[in-house]
C-alpha positions in Angstrom: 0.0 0.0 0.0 1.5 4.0 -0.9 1.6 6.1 2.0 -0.5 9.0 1.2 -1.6 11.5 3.4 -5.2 10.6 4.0 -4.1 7.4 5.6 -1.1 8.3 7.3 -3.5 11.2 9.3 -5.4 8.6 10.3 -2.8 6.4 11.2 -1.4 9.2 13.4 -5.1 10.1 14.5 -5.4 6.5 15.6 -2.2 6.7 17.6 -3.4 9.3 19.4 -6.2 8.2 20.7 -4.5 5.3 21.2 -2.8 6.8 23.8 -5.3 9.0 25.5 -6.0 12.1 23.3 -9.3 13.1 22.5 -9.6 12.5 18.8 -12.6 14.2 17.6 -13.2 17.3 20.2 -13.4 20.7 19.5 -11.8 23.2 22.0 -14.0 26.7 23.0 -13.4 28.0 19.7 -14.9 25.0 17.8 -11.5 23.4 16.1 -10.8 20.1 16.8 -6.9 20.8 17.1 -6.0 16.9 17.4 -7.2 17.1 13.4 -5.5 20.2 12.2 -2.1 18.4 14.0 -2.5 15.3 12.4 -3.0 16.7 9.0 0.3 19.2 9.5 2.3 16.2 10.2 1.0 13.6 8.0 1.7 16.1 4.7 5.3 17.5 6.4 5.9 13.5 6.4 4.5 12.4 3.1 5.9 15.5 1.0 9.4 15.4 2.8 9.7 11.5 1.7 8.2 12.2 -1.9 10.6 15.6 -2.4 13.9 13.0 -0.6 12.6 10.2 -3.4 12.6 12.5 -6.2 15.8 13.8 -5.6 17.7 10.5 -5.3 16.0 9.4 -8.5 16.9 12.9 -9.8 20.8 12.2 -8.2 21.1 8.5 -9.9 20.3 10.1 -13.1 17.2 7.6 -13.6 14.4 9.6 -14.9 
């Protein structure tokens, strides 16, 4: 299975409320931060390895 960003959020959501977090509240203000943080890091993750692959390929001179 490709890592995408969809499921590694909710890998990471899962995790989380694995381990005690409230997955699926909203604070005062109505944003359910757990989300927003799991989305940051799940596209940091999945666009850091997909720039890293691109430029090895890019470095071995196999395009």
């Amino acid at each position: 299975m490709a890592l995408d960003k969809t499921s590694l959020k909710n890998r990471i959501l899962f995790e989380l409320q694995a381990q005690g977090f409230g997955v699926g509240t909203t604070d005062k203000d109505g944003i359910d931060w757990i989300d927003k943080f799991a989305t940051a890091i799940a596209n940091a993750v999945v666009d850091e390895i997909q720039q890293n692959a691109e430029t090895s390929v890019e470095g071995e001179k196999i395009l």
